[in-house]
C-alpha positions as CSV (number, residue, x, y, z in Angstrom):
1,X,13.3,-9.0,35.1
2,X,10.4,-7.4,33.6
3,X,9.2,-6.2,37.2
4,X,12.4,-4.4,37.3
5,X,11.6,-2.1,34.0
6,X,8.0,-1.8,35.5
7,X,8.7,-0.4,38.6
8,X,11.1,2.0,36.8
9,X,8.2,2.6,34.6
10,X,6.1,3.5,37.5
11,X,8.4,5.6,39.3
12,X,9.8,3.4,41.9
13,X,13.6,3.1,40.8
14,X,14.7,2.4,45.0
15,X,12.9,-1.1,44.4
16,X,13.8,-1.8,40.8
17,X,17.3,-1.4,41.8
18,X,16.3,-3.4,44.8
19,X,14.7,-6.2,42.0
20,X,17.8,-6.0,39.9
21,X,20.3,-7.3,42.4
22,X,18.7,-10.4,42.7
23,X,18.8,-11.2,39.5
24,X,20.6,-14.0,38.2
25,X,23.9,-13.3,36.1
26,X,22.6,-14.6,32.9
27,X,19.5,-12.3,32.9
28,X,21.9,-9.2,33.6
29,X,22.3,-8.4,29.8
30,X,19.2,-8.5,28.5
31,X,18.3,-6.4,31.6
32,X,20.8,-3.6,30.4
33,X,19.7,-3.6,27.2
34,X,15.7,-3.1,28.3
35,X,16.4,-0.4,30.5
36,X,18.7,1.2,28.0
37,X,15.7,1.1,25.0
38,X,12.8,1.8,27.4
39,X,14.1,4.1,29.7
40,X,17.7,5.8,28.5
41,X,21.3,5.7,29.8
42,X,21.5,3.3,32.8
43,X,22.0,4.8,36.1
44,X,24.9,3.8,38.1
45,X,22.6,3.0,41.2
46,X,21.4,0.1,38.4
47,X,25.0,-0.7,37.2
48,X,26.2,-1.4,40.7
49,X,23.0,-3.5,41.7
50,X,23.8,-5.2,38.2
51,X,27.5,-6.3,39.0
52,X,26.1,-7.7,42.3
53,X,23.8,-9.9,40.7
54,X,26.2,-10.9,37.8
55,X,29.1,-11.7,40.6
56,X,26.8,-13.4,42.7
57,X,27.1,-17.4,42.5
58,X,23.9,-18.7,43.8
59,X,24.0,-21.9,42.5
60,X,24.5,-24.5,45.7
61,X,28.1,-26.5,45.5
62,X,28.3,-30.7,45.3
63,X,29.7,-32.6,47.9
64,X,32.8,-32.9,46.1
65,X,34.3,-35.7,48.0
66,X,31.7,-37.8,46.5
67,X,33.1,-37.4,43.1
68,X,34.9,-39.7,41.2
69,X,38.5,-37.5,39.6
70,X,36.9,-37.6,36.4
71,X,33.6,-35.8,37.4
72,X,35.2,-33.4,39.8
73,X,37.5,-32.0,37.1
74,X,34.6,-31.9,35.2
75,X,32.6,-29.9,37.8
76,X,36.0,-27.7,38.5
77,X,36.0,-26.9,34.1
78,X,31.8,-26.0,34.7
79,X,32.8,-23.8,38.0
80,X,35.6,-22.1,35.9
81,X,33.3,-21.7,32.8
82,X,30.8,-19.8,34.9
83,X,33.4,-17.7,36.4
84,X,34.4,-16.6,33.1
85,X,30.4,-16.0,31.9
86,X,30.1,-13.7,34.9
87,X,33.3,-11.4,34.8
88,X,32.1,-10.9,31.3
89,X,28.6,-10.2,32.4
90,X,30.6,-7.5,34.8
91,X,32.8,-6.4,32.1
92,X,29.6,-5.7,29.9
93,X,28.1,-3.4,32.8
94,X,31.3,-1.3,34.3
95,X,33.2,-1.1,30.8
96,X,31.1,1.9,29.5
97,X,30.9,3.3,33.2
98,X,34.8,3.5,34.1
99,X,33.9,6.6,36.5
100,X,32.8,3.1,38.9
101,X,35.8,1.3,38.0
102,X,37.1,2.9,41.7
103,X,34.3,2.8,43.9
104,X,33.3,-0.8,43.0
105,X,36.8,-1.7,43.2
106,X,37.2,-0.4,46.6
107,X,34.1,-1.0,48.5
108,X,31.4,-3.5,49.0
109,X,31.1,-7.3,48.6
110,X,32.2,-7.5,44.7
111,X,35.1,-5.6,45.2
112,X,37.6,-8.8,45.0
113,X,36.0,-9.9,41.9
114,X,35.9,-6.5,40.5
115,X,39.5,-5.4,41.1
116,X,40.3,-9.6,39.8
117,X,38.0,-8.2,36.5
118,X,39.7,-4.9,35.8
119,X,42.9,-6.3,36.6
120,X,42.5,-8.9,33.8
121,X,40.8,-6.6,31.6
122,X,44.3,-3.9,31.6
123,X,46.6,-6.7,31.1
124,X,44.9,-8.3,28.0
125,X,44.6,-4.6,26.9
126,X,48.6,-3.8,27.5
127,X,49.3,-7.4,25.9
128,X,47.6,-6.4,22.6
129,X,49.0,-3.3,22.8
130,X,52.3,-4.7,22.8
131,X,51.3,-7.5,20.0
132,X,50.3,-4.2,17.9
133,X,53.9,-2.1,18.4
134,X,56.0,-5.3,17.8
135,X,58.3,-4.8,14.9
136,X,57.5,-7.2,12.1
């Protein structure tokens, strides 16, 4: 992480972009917020490289036919509570960059879990909406 903000620092932004999408999802945030302090507004080149490396799920999958019903529910409520951890990660990244909202949405290997992201995102936003104009 920290050899991402150096070779920013040193004027090689092709391979701290490179750096940063190999990061792992929970080192995304602090990331942001480096760059942000250290070097200003974060580039979209960085924000896209980001949500690849906060959707990415690198950690290798149990044999889950070698699970009792007990631990593979428990393994499928870990799985889910990752999920959730790294669509916020996203969220976190494209939510003050909604100009990429689009592209990343349309294109590239994220794009289902983008478009699964912003689609969740608009319909918690239209449900509170609706809480808010509901006549008490």
């Amino acid at each position: 992480m920290n050899t991402v903000l150096y070779c920013e620092g040193q004027g090689w932004r092709d391979r701290a972009i490179d750096l940063a999408a190999q990061l792992e999802a929970s080192e995304v945030d602090y990331l942001t917020e480096q760059w942000a302090r250290d070097h200003g507004a974060v580039p979209a080149s960085l924000r896209i490289a980001l949500v690849h490396a906060a959707s990415a799920d690198r950690a290798p999958r149990p044999n889950v036919t070698e699970l009792s019903n007990w631990e593979r529910q428990e393994l499928l409520n870990q799985l889910a509570a990752e999920e959730r951890r790294r669509a916020r990660a996203v969220w976190r990244i494209v939510e003050p960059a909604p100009e990429l909202w689009e592209p990343l949405a349309r294109n590239g290997d994220d794009a289902p879990h983008v478009r699964r992201i912003l689609l969740i995102r608009r319909s918690n936003s239209q449900t509170r909406s609706s809480w808010r104009a509901w006549p008490q």
